[in-house]
Every structure is written in C-alpha cells, then in structure tokens.
C-alpha positions as CSV (number, residue, x, y, z in Angstrom):
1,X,-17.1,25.6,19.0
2,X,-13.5,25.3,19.5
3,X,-11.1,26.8,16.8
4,X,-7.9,25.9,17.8
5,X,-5.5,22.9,16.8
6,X,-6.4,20.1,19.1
7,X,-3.9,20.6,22.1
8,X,-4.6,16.9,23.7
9,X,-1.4,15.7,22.0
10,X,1.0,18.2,23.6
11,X,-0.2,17.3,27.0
12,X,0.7,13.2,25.9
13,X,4.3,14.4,24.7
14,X,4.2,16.7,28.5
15,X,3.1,13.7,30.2
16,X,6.0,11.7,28.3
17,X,8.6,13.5,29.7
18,X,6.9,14.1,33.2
19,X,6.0,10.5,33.3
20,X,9.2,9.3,32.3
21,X,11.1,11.2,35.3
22,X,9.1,11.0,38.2
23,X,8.8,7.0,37.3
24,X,10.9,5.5,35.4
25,X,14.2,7.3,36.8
26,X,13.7,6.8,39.9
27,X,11.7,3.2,40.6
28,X,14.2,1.6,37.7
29,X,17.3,2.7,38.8
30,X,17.0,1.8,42.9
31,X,17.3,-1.3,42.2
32,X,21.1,-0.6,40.7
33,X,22.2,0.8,44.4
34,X,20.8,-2.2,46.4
35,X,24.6,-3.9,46.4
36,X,26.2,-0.8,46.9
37,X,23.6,-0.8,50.3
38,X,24.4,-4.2,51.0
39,X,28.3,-4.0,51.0
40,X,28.6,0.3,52.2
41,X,26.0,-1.3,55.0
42,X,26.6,-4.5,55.7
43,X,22.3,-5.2,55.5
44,X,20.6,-8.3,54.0
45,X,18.5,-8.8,51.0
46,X,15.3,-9.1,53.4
47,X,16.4,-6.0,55.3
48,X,17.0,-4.0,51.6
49,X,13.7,-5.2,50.4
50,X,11.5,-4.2,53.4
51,X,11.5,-0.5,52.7
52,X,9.6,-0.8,49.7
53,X,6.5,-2.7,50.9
54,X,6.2,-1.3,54.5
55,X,6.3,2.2,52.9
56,X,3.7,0.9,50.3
57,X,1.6,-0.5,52.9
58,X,1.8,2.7,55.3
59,X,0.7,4.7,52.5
60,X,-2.5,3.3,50.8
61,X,-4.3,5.8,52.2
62,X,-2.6,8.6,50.0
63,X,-4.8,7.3,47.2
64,X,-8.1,7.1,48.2
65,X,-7.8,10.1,50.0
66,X,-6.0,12.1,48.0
67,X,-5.5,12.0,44.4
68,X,-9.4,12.2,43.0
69,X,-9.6,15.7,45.3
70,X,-7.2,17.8,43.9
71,X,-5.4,18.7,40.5
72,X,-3.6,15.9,38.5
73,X,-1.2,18.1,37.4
74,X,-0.7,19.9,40.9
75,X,0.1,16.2,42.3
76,X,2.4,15.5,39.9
77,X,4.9,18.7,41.0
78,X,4.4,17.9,44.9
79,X,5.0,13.9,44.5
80,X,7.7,14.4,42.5
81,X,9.5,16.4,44.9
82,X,8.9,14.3,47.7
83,X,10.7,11.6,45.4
84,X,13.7,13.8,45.2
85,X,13.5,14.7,48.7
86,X,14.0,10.5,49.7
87,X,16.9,10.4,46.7
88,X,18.8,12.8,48.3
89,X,17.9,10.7,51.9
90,X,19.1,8.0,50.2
91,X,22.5,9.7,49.1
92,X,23.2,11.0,52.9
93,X,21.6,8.1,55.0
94,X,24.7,6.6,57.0
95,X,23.5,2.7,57.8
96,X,20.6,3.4,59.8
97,X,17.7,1.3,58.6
98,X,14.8,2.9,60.2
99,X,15.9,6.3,58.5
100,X,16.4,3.8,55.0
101,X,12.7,2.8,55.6
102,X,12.0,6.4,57.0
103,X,13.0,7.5,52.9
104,X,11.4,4.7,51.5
105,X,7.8,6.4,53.4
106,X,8.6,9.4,51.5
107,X,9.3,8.0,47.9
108,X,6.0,6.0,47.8
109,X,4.0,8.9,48.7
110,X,5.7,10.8,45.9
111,X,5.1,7.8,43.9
112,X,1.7,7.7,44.5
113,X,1.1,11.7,43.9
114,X,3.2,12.0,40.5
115,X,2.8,8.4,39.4
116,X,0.2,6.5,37.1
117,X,-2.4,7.8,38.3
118,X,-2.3,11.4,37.5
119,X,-0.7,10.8,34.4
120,X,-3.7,7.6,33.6
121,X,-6.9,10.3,34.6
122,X,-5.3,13.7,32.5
123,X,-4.7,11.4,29.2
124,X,-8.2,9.8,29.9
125,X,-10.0,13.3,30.4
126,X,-7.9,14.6,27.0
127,X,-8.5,11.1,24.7
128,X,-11.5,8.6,24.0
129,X,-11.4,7.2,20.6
130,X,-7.6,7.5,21.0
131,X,-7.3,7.1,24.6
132,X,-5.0,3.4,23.5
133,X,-2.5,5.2,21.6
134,X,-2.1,8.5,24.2
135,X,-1.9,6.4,26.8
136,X,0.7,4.0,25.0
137,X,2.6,7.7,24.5
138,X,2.7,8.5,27.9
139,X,3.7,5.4,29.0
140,X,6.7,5.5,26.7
141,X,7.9,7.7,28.7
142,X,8.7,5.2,31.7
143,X,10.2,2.8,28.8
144,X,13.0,4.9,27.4
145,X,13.8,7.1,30.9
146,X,13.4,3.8,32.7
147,X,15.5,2.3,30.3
148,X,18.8,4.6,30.5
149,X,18.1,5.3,34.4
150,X,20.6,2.5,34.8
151,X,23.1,2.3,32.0
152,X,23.0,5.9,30.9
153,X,22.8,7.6,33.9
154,X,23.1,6.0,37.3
155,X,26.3,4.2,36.3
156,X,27.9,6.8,34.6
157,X,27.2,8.9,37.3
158,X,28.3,6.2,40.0
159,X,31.7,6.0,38.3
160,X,31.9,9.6,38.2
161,X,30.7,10.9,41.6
162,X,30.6,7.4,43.9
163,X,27.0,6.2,44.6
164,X,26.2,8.6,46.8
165,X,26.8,11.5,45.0
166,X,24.8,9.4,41.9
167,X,21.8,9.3,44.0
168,X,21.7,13.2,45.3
169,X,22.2,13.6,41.4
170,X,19.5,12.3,40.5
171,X,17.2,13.4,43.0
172,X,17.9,17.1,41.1
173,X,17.2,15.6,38.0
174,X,13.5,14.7,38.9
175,X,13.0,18.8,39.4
176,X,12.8,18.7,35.8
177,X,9.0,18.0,36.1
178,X,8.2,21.1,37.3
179,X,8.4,23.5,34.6
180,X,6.8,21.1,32.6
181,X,3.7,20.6,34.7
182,X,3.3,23.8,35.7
183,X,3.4,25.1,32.5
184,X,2.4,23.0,29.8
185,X,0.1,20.4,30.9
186,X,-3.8,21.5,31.6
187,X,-5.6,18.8,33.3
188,X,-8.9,18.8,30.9
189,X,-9.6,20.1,27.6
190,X,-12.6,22.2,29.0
191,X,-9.5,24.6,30.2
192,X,-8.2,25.0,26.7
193,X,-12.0,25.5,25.3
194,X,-11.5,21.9,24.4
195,X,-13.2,18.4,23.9
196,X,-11.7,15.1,24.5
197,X,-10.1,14.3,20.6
198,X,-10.8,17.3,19.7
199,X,-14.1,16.8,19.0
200,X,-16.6,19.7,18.3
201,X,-19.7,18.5,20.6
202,X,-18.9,17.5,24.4
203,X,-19.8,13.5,24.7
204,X,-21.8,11.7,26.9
205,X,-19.1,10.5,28.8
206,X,-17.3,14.0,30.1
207,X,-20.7,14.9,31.7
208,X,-21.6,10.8,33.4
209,X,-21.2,10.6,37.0
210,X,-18.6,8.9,38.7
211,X,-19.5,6.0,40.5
212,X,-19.3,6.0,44.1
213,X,-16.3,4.2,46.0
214,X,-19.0,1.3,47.7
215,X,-20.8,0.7,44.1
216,X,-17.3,0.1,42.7
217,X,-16.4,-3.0,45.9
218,X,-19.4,-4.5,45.2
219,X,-19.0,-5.1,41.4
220,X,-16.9,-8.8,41.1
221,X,-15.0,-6.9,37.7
222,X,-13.1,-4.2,40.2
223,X,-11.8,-7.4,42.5
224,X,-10.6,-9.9,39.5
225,X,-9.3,-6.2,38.1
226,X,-7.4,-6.0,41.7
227,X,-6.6,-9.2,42.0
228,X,-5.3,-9.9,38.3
229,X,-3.0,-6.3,38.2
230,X,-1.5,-6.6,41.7
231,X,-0.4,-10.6,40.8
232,X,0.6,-9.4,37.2
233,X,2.5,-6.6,38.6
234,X,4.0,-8.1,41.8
235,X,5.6,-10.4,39.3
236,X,7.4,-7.8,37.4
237,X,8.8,-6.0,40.6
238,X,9.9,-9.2,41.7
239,X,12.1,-10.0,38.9
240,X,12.9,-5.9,38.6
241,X,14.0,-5.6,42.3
242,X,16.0,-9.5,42.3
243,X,17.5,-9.4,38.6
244,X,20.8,-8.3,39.6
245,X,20.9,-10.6,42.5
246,X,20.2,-13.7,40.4
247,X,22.8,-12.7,38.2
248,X,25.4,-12.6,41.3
249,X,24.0,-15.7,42.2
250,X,24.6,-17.2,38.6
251,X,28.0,-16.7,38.4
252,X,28.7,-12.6,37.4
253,X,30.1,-11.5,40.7
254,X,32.6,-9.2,38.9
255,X,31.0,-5.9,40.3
256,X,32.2,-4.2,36.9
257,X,30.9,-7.2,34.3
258,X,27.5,-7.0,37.1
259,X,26.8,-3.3,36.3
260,X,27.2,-3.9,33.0
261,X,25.1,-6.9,32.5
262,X,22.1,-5.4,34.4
263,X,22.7,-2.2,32.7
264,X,22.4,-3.8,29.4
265,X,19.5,-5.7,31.1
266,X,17.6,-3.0,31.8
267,X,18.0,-0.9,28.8
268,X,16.8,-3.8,26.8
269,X,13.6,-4.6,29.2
270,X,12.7,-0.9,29.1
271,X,13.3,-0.2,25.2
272,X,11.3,-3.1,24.7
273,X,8.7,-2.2,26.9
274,X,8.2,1.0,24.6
275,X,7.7,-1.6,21.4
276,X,5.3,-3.6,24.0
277,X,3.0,-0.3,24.5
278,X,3.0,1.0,21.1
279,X,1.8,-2.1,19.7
280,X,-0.9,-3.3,22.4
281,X,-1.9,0.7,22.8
282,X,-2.6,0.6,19.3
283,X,-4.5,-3.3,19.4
284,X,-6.3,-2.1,21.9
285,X,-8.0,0.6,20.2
286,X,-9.1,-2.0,17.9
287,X,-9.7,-5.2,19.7
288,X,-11.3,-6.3,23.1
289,X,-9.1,-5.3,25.6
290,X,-9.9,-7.7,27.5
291,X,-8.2,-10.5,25.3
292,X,-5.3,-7.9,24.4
293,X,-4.6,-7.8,28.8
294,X,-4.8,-11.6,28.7
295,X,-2.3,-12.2,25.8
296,X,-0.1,-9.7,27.8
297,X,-0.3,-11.0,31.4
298,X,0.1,-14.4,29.4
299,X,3.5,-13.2,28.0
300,X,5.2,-11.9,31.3
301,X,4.5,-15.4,33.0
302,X,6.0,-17.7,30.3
303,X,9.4,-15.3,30.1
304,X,9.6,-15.3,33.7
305,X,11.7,-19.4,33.2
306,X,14.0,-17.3,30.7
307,X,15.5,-15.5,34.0
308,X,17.7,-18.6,35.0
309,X,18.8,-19.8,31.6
310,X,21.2,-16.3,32.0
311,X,24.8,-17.1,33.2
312,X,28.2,-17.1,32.2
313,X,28.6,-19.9,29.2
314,X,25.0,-18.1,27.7
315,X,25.5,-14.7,28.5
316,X,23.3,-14.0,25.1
317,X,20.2,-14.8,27.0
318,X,19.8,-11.7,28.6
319,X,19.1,-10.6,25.3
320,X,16.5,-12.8,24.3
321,X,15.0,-12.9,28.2
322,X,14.9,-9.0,28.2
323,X,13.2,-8.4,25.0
324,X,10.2,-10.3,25.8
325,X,10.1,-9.7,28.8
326,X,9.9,-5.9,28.5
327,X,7.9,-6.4,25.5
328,X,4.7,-7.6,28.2
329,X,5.7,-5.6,31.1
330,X,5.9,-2.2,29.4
331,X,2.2,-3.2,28.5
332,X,0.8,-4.9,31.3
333,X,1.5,-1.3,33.1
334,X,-0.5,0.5,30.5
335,X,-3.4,-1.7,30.1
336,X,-4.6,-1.6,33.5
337,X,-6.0,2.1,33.3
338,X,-7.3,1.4,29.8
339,X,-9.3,-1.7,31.1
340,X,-10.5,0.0,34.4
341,X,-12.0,3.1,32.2
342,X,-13.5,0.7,30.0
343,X,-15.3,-1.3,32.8
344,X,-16.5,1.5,35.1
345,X,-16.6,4.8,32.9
346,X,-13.6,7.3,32.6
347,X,-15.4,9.7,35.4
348,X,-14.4,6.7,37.8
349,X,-11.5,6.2,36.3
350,X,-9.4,8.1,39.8
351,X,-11.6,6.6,42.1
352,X,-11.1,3.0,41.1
353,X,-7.2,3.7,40.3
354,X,-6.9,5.1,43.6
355,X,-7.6,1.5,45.1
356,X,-6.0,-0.1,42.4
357,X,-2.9,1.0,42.2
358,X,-1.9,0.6,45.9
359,X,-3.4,-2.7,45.8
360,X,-0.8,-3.2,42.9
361,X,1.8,-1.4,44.9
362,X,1.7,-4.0,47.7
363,X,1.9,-6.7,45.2
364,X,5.1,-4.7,43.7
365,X,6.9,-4.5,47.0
366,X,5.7,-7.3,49.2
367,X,6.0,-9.9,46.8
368,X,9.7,-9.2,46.4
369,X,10.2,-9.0,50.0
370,X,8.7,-12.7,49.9
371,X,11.0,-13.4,47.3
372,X,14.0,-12.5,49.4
373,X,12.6,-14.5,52.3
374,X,12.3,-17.4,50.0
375,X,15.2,-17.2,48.8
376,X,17.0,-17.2,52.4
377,X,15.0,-20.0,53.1
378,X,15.8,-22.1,50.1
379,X,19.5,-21.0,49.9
380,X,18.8,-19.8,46.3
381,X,16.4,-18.9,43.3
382,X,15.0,-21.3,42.0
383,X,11.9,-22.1,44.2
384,X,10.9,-18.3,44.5
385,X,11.5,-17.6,40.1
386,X,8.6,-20.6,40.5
387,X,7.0,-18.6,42.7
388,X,6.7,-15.8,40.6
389,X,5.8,-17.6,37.7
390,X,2.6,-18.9,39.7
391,X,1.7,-15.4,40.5
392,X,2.0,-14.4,37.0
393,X,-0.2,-17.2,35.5
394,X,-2.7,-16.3,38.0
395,X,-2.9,-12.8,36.7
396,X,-4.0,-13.5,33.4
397,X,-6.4,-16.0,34.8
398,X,-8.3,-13.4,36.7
399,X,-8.3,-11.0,33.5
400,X,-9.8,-14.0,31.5
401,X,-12.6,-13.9,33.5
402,X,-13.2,-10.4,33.4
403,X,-16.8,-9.7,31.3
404,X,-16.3,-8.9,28.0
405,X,-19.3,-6.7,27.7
406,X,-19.1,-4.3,30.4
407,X,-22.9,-2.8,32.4
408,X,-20.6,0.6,32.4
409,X,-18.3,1.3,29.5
410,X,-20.0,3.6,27.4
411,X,-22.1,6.4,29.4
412,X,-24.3,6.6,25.8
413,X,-25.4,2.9,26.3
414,X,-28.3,2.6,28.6
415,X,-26.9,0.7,32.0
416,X,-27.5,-2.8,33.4
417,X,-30.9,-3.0,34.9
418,X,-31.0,-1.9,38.6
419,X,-27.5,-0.2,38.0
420,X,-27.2,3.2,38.9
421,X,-24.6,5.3,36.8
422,X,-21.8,6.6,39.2
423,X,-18.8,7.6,39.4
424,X,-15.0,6.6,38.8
C-alpha cells in the first residue's frame, strides 16, 4: 500500500520543463535562422529545407530500434545533448551544405531520443484516469518555451551576440534538461512504490502485454492513425518552417519589421497552442477522443487560408491567423499519443509511437521541402498554402474513420474475438 503523496504530478511539471527545452526551443526557433542561412550562405529555400527531411528519413530507425529498449528518462539526457551538439554545428558551420545536413542527422536523432515519445510513454505509465490532463501539462511545455524561443530568446540574443553566437547559446541552454531528468523524473510509479493516479491497487492495464510490432501493421486503426497524424502534422511544419517566408513574400522585407512580425507570430501560435491543450486535454478525458482529434485536425485545415490574408494594409491578421491556428496545432500534437493508447493499450503505447512518430516526422520535414519545391515551381505561395490545406483536410478524414469502440483500449474488457492481447 503506498503512503506517500502521489508523486505522478511532479514528474508532469519535470516533463514540462524537460519537454519544453529539448522541443520547443530548439525545433521553433530554427526556423528564425533560415534567412540569416540564406543571405550569410548564399543557399536556396529547397537547399535550407532538405536537411530536415533527409535527416528525418535517415533516422527512422532510431525509433523502432531504440526508444521501447531502454529508459525514457535516460533518452531524454542523451537526445538532448545530441540536439545541442548540432546547435553549436549550426553556430560554426561555414557554408558547407553536406556538414548543414551532416547537423541536421544529429538534431533528429536527438529529436527522436528526448522528444514526444519519452515524454508521451513516462506520463502514460504515471496517469490513466488523468492521462488527458498530464499529458495536456507536459505538452504545455513545448507551447510557452516554443513560444518565446523566438521572440524572447533567439532574437534578443541575435541582436546581442550575431546569429551565430545565438545559436551556440542556445545549444547550452538545452543542458538544462539534465539535472532535471536525472534527478527528478522516475520513469514509472512502481520505482516510487507507486500506482498510476495514485491508486492503491495496481490495474489491469500496468500488467497487459504489449502487443507485438506485426499485430500492430496489420490492424487498419494503426495505418488511418499514421496516415491521419503524419498529413495533420506535415501541415503544421509546413506553415511553421515557410511562415516567415510568406511574409517576405507578402510584402515585410524590412529584416527588423520581419523578426518582429514572426516573433510576435510565433509567440501567439505557441501561447495559444497551451489554451489549445488544456482545453482538448481536459475534453478528452471526458468525450470520445476520437471526435475531440477530428474537431482538432478539422481546425488546423480551415486556418491554414488565414496565412495569406497577412500583409502590410492588414497586419492585424497575424493575430487572428495565429490564435487559432495555435489553438489546433498545440492539440493536434498532444492527441496523437492519447488516441494511440486508447486504441492499442498504454503497454504498446512505445512500440506504436516508435513508428508513428517518424512516420509523422517525414510528413513534418518532407512536406515542407515539397512546399519549397512548389513554390520554385509556381513562382510563389499560393498553390503550395492549397497544398497544404488538402493535406490537412485529409487528416481529419482518416481520424473520422478511426473505430470508435476500440478491440484494445481497456486491458479489463475482454478482447475482440481471435485477438490476442499484445503489446504497445
């Protein structure tokens, strides 16, 4: 019987922090430098672009392989400091492109390592009745760091030290996980003489087997899962990784009023985002998911048209196009592990996130690459933000069609005839 005060919600408020460093500094903030690149280097969009999805596609085997084998919490310090390893790259590359994309390698495996998916499984092993609202918690994390990665701390420290010395800045400032992981977090409740909630009698669920890597690709709910997150996500990194640009393109080409606008931007699509996951985290412990996903993908698409109603004479729409817009993304993110734990059983929850999420990484990085390749092709935005928007829609289709009544949710319920409970 355990005695002490639950400790599950100190690991959320760990994971906040921890979360909000190794993800939302760093992946938020690139996307600042890429004009600095452009002029310092004299590289295209495509060629800026490319480093993201190669690296993402050269390392989808870090997941699989990887992250269900050893401690969450252990990943989380060795990925984050392979992520400060390529920002300091970043801040001493000097134009070569294959050493650019050489960086890119290492940030995605740190991505991978410190990223949602250690973060999604310890939250999901600590909470089950509350397992919407921790996660929501966690996930704020990415919203406010995220958020000021741009405004608050990549511009300021641009101004102050050049760009360069910004980015070996803030590769030091990701350290700050360590301590934190190393110290505070515990990967289960078992280790703290603990139950998920706190709960006094172990549940069915911490003791179900985690279904096997083939049983998960041969259930159609994983692939409309895949399918829907990667085209839901590869959206948002599209208009995250091209915002700036299709400001330039709409008339801000002062550098100073650019900063600035995508600053603001990006505060407000971040902030937002942590309004976005409080409310659906707590919906979702208290409606279907399913149809709380749907109404969420649904919400990123329609915004996506607000994107090009930003320019000069209506400089006020940034406000309105970034506060809904963040309001979806920041919980389309957080939904996905929440759905993927509800459809195949928390004890599968790593194994089907380790497919998952570089199957949304590829959608997060190619599809902007496409975007830039588009636009090149096009001579301008329009026809790609369509693009997107199609990608989007497309999304929330394939999370309509999800089942409602998942064969594995609840390891209590008795499963679907001729379906063997395995493992996540």
């Amino acid at each position: 019987m355990q005695t002490r005060k639950f400790y599950g919600w100190w690991i959320s408020i760990a994971a906040f922090f921890t979360f909000g460093l190794a993800v939302g500094v760093p992946y938020y903030a690139m996307p600042f430098f890429y004009d600095y690149y452009e002029k310092t280097f004299g590289w295209s969009r495509p060629d800026l672009t490319f480093g993201f999805p190669l690296a993402a596609t050269l390392t989808l085997w870090v997941g699989p392989l990887l992250v269900h084998r050893y401690s969450p919490r252990k990943l989380i310090v060795v990925g984050t400091g392979m992520t400060a390893l390529a920002y300091l790259g970043f801040a001493t590359m000097q134009g070569s492109l294959w050493l650019y994309y050489g960086y890119w390698l290492i940030y995605m495996t740190g991505y991978i390592l410190s990223g949602p998916i250690p973060h999604q499984v310890i939250i999901s092993q600590w909470f089950r009745r509350h397992r919407g609202k921790a996660m929501a918690a966690t996930y704020l994390g990415v919203g406010v760091f995220g958020g000021i990665s741009a405004k608050l701390i990549a511009k300021p420290l641009t101004d102050a030290l050049g760009f360069q010395g910004a980015l070996m800045a803030m590769g030091f400032l990701l350290l700050l996980t360590w301590p934190i992981a190393l110290f505070i977090m515990r990967d289960r409740p078992a280790e703290m003489g603990q139950q998920p909630d706190g709960d006094l009698v172990e549940h069915a669920e911490v003791r179900a087997a985690p279904q096997a890597f083939r049983a998960l690709l041969h259930r159609p709910a994983f692939w409309l899962l895949v399918v829907g997150s990667a085209c839901s996500i590869g959206a948002i990194g599209s208009i995250n990784q091209h915002m700036k640009f299709v400001f330039k393109e709409q008339g801000f080409t002062d550098q100073e009023a650019l900063n600035t606008l995508f600053s603001d931007a990006t505060l407000y699509i971040l902030w937002s985002s942590v309004l976005g996951r409080v409310f659906m985290g707590w919906l979702a412990d208290r409606f279907p998911k399913k149809w709380v996903m749907t109404g969420t993908y649904a919400l990123v698409a329609g915004t996506i048209p607000l994107l090009l109603l930003v320019r000069p004479e209506s400089p006020e729409m940034v406000y309105v196009f970034s506060i809904l817009f963040g309001f979806g993304m920041g919980a389309d993110y957080m939904l996905i592990p929440l759905m993927a734990a509800e459809q195949f059983g928390v004890n599968t929850l790593a194994r089907a996130m380790a497919i998952i999420l570089p199957t949304d990484t590829i959608g997060q990085t190619w599809f902007p690459y496409l975007v830039s390749v588009l636009h090149d092709h096009h001579g301008g935005y329009g026809f790609a933000l369509n693009f997107i928007f199609l990608l989007a829609f497309i999304g929330a289709v394939a999370i309509v069609l999800l089942p409602s009544k998942p064969t594995i949710a609840d390891p209590t319920e008795k499963p679907a005839p001729r379906e063997t409970a395995s493992r996540h």
